[in-house]
C-alpha positions as YAML, in Angstrom:
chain: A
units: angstrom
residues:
- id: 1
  name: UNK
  ca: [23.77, 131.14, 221.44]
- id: 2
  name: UNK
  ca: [21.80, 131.65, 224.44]
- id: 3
  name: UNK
  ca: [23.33, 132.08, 228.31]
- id: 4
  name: UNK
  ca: [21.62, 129.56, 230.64]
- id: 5
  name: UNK
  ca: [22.33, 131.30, 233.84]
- id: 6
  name: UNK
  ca: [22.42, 134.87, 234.28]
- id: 7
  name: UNK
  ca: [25.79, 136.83, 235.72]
- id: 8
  name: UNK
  ca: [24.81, 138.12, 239.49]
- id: 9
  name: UNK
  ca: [27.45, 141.44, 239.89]
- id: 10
  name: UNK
  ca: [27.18, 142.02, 243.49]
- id: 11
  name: UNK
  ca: [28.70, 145.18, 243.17]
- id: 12
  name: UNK
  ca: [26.45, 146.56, 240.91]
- id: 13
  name: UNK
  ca: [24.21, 149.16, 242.99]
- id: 14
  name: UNK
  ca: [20.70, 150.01, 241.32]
- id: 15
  name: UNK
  ca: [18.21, 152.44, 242.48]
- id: 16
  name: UNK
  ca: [15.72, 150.77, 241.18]
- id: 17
  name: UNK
  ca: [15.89, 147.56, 242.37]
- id: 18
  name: UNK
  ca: [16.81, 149.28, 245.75]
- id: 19
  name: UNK
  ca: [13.47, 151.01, 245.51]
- id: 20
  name: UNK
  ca: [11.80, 147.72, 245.14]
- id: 21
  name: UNK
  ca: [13.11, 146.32, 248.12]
- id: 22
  name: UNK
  ca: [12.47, 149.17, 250.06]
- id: 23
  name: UNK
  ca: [8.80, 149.73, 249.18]
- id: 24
  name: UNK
  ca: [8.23, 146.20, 249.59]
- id: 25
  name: UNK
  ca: [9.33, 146.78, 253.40]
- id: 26
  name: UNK
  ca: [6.56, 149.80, 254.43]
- id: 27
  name: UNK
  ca: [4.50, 148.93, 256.75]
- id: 28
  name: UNK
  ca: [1.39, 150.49, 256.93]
- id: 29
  name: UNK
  ca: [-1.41, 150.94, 260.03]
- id: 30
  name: UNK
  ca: [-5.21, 152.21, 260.73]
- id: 31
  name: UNK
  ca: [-5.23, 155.23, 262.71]
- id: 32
  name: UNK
  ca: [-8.42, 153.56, 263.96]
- id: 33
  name: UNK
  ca: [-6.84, 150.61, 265.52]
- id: 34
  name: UNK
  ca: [-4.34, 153.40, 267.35]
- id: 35
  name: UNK
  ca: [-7.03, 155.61, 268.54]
- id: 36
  name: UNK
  ca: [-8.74, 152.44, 269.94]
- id: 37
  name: UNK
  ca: [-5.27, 151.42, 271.35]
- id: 38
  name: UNK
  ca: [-5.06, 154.64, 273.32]
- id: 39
  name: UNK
  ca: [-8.62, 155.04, 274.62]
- id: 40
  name: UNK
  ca: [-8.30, 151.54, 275.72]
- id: 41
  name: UNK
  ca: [-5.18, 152.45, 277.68]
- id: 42
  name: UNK
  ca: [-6.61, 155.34, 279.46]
- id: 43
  name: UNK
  ca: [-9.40, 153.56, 280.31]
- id: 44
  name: UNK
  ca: [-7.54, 150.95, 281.90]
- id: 45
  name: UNK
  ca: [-5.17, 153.73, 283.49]
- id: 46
  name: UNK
  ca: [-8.32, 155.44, 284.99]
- id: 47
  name: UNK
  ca: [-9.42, 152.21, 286.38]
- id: 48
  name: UNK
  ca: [-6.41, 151.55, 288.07]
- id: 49
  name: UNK
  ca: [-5.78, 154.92, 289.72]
- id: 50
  name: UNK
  ca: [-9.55, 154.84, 290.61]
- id: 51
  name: UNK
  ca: [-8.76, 150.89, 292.59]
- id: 52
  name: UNK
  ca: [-5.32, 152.47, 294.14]
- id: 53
  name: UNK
  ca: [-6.81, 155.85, 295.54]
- id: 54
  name: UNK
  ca: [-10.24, 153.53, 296.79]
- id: 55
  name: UNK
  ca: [-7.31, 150.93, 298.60]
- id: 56
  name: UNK
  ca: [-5.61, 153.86, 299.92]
- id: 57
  name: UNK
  ca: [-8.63, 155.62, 301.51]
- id: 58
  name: UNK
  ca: [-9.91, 152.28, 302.83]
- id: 59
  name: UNK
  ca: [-6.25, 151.45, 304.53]
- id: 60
  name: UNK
  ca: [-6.19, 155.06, 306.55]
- id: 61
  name: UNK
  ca: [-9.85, 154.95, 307.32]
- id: 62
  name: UNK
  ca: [-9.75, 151.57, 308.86]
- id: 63
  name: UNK
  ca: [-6.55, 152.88, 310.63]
- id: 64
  name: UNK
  ca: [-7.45, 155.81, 312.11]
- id: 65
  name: UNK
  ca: [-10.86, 153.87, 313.25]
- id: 66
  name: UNK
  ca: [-8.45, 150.75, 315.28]
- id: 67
  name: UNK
  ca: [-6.44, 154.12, 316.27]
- id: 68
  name: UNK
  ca: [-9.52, 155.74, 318.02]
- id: 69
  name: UNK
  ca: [-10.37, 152.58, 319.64]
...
């Protein structure tokens, strides 16, 4: 005779059915995509220092220019 249902033992620890679950879990990326990550963050880095140090320059140019007058 047959079983119908098959006994779960929840205490049972298996490598290999550990290894299953753990190599369906890896998670893999393109170095590509990361490299384009990071140039695109520089870029926009560089873009804002450039706006900040252009607003700076403006703000004591157009106050020493009132200050003069």
């Amino acid at each position: 005779m047959k079983k119908g249902q098959r006994e779960i033992n929840l205490f049972e620890v298996s490598p290999t059915k550990n290894k299953n679950t753990v190599s369906d879990k890896v998670k893999t990326t393109d170095v590509n995509i990361l490299l384009n990550r990071v140039r695109h963050s520089k870029k926009t880095e560089f873009k804002k220092k450039i706006i900040f140090s252009s607003l700076l320059i403006l703000t004591i140019s157009l106050v020493g220019f009132f200050f003069v007058i």
